[in-house]
C-alpha positions as CSV (number, residue, x, y, z in Angstrom):
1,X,-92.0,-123.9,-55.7
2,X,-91.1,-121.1,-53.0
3,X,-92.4,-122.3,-50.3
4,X,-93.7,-119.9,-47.3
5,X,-90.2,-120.2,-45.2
6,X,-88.3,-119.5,-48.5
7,X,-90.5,-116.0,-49.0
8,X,-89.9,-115.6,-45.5
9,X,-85.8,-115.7,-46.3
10,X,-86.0,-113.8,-49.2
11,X,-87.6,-110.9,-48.6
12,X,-86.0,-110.4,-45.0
13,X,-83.0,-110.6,-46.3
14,X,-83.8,-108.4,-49.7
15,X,-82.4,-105.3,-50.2
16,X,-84.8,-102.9,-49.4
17,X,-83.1,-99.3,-50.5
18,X,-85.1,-98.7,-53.1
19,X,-88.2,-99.7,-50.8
20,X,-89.5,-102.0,-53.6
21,X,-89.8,-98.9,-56.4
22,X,-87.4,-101.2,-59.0
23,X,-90.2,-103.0,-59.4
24,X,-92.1,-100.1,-61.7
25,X,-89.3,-99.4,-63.2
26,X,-91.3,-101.3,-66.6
27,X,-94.2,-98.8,-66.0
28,X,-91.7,-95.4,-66.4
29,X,-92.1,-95.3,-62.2
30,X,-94.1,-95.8,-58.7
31,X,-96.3,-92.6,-60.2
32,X,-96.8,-93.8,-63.5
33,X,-97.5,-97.4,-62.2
34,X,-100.1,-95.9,-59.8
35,X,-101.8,-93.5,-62.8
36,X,-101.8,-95.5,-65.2
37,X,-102.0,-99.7,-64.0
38,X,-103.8,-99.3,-60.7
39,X,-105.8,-96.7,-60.2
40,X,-107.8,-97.0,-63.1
41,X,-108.5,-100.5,-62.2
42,X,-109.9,-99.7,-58.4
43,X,-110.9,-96.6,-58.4
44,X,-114.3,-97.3,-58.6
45,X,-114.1,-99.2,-55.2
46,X,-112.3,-95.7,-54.2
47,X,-112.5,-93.5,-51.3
48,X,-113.1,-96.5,-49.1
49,X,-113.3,-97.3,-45.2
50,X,-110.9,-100.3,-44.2
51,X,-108.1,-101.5,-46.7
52,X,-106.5,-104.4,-45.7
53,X,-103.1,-104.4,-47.9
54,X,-101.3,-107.7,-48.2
55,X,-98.0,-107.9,-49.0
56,X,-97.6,-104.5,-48.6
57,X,-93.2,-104.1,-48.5
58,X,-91.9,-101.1,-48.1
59,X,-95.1,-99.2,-48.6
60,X,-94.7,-98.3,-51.9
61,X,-98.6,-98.7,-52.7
62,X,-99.6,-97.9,-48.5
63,X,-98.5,-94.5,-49.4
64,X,-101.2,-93.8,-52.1
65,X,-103.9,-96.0,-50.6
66,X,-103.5,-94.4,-47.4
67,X,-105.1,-90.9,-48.1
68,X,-108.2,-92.8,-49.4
69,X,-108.7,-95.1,-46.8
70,X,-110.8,-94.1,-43.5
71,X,-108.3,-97.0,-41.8
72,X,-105.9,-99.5,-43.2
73,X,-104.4,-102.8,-41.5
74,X,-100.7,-104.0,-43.6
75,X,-100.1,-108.0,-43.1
76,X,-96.6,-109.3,-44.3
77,X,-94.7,-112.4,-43.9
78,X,-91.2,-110.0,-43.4
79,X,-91.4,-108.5,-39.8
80,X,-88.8,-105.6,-41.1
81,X,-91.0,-105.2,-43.8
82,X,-94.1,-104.2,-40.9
83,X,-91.6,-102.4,-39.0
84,X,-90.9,-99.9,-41.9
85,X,-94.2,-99.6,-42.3
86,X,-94.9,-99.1,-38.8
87,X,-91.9,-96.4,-38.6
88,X,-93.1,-95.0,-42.3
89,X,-96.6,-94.2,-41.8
90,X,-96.9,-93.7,-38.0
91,X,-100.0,-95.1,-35.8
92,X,-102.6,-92.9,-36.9
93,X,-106.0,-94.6,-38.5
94,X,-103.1,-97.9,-38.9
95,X,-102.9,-101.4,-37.6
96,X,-99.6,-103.6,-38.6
97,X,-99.4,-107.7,-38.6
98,X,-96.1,-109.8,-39.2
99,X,-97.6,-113.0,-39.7
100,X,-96.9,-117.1,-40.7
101,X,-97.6,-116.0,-44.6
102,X,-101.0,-117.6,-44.7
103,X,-103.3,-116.8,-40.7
104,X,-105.2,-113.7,-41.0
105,X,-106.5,-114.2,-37.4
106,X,-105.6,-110.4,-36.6
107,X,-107.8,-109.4,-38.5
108,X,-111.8,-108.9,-37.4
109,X,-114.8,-110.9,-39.1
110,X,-117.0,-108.9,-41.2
111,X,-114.6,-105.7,-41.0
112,X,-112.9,-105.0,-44.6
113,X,-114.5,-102.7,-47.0
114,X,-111.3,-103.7,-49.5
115,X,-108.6,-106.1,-49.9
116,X,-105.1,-104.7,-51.9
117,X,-102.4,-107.0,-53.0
118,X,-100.0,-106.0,-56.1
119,X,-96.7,-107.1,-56.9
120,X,-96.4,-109.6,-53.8
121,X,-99.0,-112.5,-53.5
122,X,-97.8,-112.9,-57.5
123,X,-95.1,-115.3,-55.5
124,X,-97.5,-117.4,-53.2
125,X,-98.4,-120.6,-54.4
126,X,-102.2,-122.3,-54.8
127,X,-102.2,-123.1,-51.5
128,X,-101.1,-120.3,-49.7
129,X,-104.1,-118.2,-52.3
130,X,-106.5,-120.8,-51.2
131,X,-106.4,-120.0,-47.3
132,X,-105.9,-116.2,-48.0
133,X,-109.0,-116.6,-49.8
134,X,-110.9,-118.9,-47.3
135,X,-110.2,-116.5,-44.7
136,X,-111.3,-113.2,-46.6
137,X,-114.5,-115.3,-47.3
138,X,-115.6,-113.9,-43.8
139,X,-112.8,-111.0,-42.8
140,X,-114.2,-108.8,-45.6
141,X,-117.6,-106.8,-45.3
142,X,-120.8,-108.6,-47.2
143,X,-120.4,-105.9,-50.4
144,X,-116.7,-105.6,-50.0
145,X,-114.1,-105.7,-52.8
146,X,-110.8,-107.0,-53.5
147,X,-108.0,-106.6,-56.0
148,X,-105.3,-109.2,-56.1
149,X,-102.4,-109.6,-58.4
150,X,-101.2,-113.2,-58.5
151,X,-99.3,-116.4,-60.6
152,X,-101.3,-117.7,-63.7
153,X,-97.6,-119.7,-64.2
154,X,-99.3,-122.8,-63.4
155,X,-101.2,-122.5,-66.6
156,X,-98.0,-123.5,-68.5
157,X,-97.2,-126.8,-66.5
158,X,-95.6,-128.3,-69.4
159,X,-92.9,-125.9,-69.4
160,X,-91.8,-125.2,-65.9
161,X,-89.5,-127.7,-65.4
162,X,-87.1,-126.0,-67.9
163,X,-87.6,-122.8,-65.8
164,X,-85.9,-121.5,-62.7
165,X,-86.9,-119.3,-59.9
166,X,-85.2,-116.4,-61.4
167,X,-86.4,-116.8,-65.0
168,X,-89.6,-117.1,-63.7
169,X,-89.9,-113.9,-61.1
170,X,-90.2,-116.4,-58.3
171,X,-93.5,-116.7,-58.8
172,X,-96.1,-119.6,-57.3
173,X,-96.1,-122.7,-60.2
174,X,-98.6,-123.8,-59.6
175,X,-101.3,-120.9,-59.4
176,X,-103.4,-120.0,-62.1
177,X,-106.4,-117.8,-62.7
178,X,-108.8,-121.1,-62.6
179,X,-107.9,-121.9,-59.4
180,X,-108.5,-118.1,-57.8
181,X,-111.7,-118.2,-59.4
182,X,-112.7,-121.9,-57.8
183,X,-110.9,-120.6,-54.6
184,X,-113.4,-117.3,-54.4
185,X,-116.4,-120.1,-55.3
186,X,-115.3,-122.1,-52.4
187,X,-115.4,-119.2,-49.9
188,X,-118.1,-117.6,-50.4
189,X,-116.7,-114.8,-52.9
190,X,-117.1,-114.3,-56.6
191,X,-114.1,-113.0,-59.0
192,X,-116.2,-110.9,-61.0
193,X,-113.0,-109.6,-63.0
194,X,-109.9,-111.0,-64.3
195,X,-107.4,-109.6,-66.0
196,X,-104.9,-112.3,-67.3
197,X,-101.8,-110.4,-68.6
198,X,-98.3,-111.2,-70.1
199,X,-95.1,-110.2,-67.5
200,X,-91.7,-110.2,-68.4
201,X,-92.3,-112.6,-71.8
202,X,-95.1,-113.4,-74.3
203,X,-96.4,-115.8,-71.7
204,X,-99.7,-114.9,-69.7
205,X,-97.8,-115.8,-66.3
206,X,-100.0,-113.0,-64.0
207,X,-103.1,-111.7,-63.4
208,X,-105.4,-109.2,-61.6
209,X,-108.2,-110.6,-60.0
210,X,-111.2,-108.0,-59.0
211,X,-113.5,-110.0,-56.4
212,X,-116.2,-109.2,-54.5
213,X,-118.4,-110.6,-51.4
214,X,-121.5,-110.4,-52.7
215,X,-124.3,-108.9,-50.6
216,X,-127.1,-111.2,-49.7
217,X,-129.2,-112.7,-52.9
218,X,-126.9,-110.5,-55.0
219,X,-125.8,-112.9,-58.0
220,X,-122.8,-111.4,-60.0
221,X,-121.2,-113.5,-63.3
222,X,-117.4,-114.1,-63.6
223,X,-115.7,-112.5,-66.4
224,X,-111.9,-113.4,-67.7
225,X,-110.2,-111.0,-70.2
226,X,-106.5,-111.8,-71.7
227,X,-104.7,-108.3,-72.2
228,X,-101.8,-108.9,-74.4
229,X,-102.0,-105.0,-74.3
230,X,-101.6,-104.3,-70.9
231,X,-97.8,-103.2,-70.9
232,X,-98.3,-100.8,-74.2
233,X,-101.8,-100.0,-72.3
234,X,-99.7,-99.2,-69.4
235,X,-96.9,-97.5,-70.5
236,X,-99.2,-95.1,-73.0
237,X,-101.3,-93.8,-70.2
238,X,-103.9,-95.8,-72.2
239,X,-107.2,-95.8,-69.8
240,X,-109.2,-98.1,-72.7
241,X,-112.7,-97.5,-72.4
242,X,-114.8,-101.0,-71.1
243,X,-111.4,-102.5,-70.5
244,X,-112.0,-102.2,-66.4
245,X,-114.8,-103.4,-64.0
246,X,-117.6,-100.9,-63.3
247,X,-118.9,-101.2,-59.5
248,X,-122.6,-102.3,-59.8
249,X,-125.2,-100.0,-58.7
């Protein structure tokens, strides 16, 4: 499994030139990723006042969530990934945090309107999702949202073993969407959307997790979709209709 220290290794010692924009390539770009995978899936939880980003690299999504966020703080395990950011996007209306890939002490109680993780916390393990989530359980607003994309590799345990980190994306092997549901249950949150989605083979090794902390007495039900589609969705510009999570009134 990568542990925290190997993350640490890898992506401070990654090369950064193309500031983490390779990894859209499969969507036809950063633009077409942003169009046609993400922003339909959030933008109901969009304009917002204070994103906490996750994981956020180079900035590759900072620079379209920024524009749409009152404030935004960026957490990352890689220091030169926050000092990029910090050199990128200046110190206007944003905070920056290197920290031990799992403490969100920096970060206030009750102060996030919405949480943004894609394409990094895919390689933290159950663990590491289980204290992010803990922690959110109170840093995040009563009302808040968050949209996570993480490891459902754990869900084929019987065939890791023949796997290695680099056929497998380096992602955590033992997360799975069960376990980010029961982690949101144990903190207080409910993941009232998942997406479970294929990623670089037939298997279902990812998914996007839409969770909330529900306002007081508000009781919303759990909802898990597989989306064999999502890369033909994806690549076609295809926004299906009742596919995505509509923000309750």
């Amino acid at each position: 499994m990568p542990t925290v220290s190997d993350n640490i290794n890898r992506w401070q010692t990654k090369d950064w030139s193309n500031r983490g924009a390779e990894w859209c390539d499969g969507f036809g770009g950063v633009q077409a990723a942003w169009d046609h995978a993400l922003l339909p899936r959030i933008k109901a939880f969009l304009p917002t006042g204070h994103t906490l980003e996750l994981g956020p690299g180079y900035g590759v999504w900072t620079d379209y969530l920024r524009p749409l966020s009152k404030r935004m703080t960026l957490v990352d395990l890689a220091p030169n990934c926050i000092e990029f950011c910090r050199k990128r996007f200046g110190k206007r209306r944003m905070a920056y945090h290197a920290n031990d890939g799992r403490s969100l002490a920096m970060v206030a109680d009750g102060s996030i309107d919405l949480v943004f993780s894609f394409n990094s916390l895919v390689h933290a393990d159950h663990d590491v999702m289980r204290d992010y989530l803990r922690q959110l359980g109170t840093k995040m607003k009563p009302g808040a949202w968050g949209f996570i994309h993480h490891s459902n590799l754990g869900e084929y345990q019987t065939e890791i073993g023949a796997m290695n980190h680099h056929h497998e994306g380096w992602r955590g092997r033992d997360m799975t969407g069960d376990k980010f549901r029961q982690a949101c249950r144990d903190a207080g949150l409910v993941c009232v959307f998942q997406e479970i989605i294929p990623w670089g083979s037939p298997r279902f090794i990812d998914a996007l997790s839409l969770f909330t902390r529900p306002l007081p007495g508000q009781s919303l039900p759990e909802r898990v979709e597989r989306n064999p589609d999502f890369w033909h969705q994806a690549r076609a510009g295809d926004h299906t209709p009742g596919l995505w999570y509509t923000k309750p009134r």
